[in-house]
C-alpha positions in Angstrom: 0.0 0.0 0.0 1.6 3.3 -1.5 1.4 6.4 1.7 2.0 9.3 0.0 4.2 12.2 2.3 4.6 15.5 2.1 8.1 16.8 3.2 9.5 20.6 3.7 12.0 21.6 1.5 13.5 23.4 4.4 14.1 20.1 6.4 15.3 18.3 3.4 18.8 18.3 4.2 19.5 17.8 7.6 21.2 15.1 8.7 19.8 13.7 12.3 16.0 14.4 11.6 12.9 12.3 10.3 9.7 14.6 9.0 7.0 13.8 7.3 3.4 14.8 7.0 0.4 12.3 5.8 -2.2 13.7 3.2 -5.9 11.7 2.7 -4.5 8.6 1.1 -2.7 5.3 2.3 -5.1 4.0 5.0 -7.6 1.7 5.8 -10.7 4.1 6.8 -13.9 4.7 4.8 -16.2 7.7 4.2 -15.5 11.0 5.2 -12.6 9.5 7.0 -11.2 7.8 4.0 -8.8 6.5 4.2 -5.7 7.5 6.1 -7.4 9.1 9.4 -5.2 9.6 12.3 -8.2 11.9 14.5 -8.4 9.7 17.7 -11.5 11.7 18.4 -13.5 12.0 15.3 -16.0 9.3 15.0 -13.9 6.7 12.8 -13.5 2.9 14.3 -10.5 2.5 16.9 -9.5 -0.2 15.1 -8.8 1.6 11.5 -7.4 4.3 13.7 -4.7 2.3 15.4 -3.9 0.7 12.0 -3.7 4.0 9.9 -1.3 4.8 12.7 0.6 2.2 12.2 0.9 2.4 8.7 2.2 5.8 8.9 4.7 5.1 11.5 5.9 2.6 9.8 6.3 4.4 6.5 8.4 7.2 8.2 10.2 4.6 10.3 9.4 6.0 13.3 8.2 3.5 16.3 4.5 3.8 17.5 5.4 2.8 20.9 7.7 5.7 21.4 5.1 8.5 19.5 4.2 11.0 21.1 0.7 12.5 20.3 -2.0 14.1 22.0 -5.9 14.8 22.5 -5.6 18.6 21.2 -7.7 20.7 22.9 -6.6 24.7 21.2 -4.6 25.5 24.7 -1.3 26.8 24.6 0.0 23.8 26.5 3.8 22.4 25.6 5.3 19.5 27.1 8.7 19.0 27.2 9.2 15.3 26.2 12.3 13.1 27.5 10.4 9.8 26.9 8.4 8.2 24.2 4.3 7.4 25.6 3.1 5.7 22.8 0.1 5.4 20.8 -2.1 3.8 23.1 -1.1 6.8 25.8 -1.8 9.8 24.2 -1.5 13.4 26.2 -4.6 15.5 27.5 -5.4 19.0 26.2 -2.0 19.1 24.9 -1.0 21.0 21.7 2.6 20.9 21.3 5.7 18.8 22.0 9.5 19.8 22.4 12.2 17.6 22.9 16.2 17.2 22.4 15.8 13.2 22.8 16.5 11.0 19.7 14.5 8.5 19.1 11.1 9.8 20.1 8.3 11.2 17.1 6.4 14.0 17.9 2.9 14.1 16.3 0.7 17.0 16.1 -2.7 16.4 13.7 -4.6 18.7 11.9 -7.5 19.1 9.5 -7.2 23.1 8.7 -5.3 23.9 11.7 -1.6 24.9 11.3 0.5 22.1 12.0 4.0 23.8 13.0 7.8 22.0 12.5 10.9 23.7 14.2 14.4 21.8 14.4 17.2 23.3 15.7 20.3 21.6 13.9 22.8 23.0 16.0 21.5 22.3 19.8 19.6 19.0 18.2 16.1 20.0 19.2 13.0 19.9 17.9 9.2 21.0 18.4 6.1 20.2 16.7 3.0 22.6 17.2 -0.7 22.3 16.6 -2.3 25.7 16.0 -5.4 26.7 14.7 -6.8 30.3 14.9 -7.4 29.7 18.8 -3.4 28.9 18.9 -3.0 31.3 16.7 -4.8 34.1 19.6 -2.4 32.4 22.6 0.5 32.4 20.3 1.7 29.4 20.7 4.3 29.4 18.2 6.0 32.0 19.6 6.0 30.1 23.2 7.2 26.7 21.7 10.0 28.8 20.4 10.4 30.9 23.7 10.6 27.2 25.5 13.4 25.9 22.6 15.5 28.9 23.9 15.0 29.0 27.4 15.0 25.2 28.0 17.7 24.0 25.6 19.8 27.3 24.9 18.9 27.7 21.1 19.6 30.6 19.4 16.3 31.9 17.5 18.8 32.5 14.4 19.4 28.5 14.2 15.7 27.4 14.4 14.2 26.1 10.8 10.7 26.3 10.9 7.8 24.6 8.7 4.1 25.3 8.3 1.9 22.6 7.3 -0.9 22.6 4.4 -3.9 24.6 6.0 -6.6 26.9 5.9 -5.9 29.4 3.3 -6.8 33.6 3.6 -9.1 32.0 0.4 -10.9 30.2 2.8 -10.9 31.1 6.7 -13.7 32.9 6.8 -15.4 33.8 10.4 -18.7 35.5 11.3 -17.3 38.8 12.5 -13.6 37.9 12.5 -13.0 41.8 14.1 -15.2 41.0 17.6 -13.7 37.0 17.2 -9.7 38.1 17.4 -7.9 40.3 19.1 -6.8 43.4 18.0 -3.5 43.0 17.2 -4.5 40.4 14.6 -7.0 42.8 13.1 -4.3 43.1 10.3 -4.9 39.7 8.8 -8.5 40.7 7.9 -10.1 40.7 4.9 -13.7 41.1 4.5 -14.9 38.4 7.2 -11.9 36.3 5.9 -8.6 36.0 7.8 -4.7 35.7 6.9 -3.7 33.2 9.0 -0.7 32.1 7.0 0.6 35.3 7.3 -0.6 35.5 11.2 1.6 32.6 11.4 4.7 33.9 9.7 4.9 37.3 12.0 4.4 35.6 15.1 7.6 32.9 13.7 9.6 36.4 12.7 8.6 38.0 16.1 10.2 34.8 18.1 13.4 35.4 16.0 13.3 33.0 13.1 14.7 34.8 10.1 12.8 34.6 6.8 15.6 32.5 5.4 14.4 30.1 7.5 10.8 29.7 7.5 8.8 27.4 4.9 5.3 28.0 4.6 3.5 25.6 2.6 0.6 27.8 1.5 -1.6 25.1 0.7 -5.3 25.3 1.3 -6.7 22.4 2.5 -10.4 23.4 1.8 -9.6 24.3 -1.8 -7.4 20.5 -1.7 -9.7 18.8 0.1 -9.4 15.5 -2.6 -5.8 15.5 -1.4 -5.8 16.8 2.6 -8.8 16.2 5.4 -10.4 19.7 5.5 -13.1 20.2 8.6 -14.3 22.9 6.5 -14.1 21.2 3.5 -16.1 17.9 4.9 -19.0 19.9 6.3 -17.4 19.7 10.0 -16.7 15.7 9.4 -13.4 14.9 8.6 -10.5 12.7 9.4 -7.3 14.1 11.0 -3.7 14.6 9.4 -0.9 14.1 11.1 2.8 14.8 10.8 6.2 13.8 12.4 9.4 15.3 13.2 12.1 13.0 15.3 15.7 13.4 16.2 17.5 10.0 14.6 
């Protein structure tokens, strides 16, 4: 069974580092959550689940007893990780992972939401980020980068950082986006639609990462919703994404 991944140019050659991010295909799921789901939460069997999981794992090589992956919940919550939990032990109302330990995949999974990649090739650490417009509010890109430097001594300058295929400014359109954010994000609006790519950019730039060093994939997963799981897209039904970054 073929898995197709999507990897960041920006990652592509560094030495020490596994990424990868799924798209719709390579699974064993049916319907709206066809095929390759990895939502632990969404309505699909446990059973297709735990084997989409697997399959994935297994095509980036990365063990499923050592993943660590969580029930995201929008919070601004980071936990540093120094262990691998596994699948079956999945984190609560957590919605992003740093760690400087080899071995041990961090998983973030998203549907529309931002999933963000930082790796630190100098210091060896690395951070994975789930961060929808809520995450977007808390900034919790910014704090998963404040934690890489405070924690593990990295140097903003050294951090890569990757954006995952998400809700376009095409299509993240609220009800009255200028009462639902905060003013300083008033900027991103357009009409009732919002910039989110761009949200996320400035708030990677404000933490320190240069521009040489930020990818942002600028896919819309709404508009590709044949190729990504869009909750938009599948009428607020839809399977879950997920991607990986690990220290070899």
């Amino acid at each position: 069974m073929s898995i197709p991944i999507y990897r960041f140019g920006i990652f592509d050659n560094c030495e020490g580092l596994i990424h990868g991010l799924s798209m719709r295909e390579g699974g064993v799921s049916e319907e709206a959550f066809g095929s390759l789901n990895l939502g632990l939460d969404v309505g699909d069997s446990d059973e297709n689940v735990k084997k989409n999981f697997e399959l994935f794992c297994g095509e980036m090589s990365a063990d499923v007893d050592k993943l660590c992956v969580a029930f995201q919940q929008h919070t601004d919550n980071i936990v540093q990780i120094d262990k691998g939990a596994g699948f079956g032990s999945p984190y609560d109302a957590v919605d992003g992972f740093v760690t400087n330990v080899s071995g041990i995949p961090l998983m973030v999974r998203f549907a529309d939401c931002q999933g963000v990649f930082l790796f630190d090739p100098v210091k060896l650490v690395i951070g994975a980020v789930h961060s929808g417009w809520r995450g977007n509010v808390k900034n919790i890109i910014g704090k998963a980068v404040s934690i890489m430097v405070s924690e593990y001594e990295c140097s903003p300058d050294d951090v890569l950082a990757a954006v995952s295929p998400s809700l376009g400014p095409c299509c993240a359109e609220f009800t009255d986006p200028v009462s639902e954010l905060p003013e300083q994000m008033h900027k991103y609006i357009n009409g009732r639609n919002v910039d989110l790519w761009a949200c996320a950019y400035d708030q990677l730039c404000d933490a320190g990462i240069l521009d040489e060093h930020i990818e942002i994939a600028r896919e819309c997963t709404k508009c590709n919703n044949a190729k990504y799981f869009s909750y938009r897209g599948g009428n607020k039904k839809s399977g879950h994404m997920g991607g990986i970054i690990q220290l070899i």
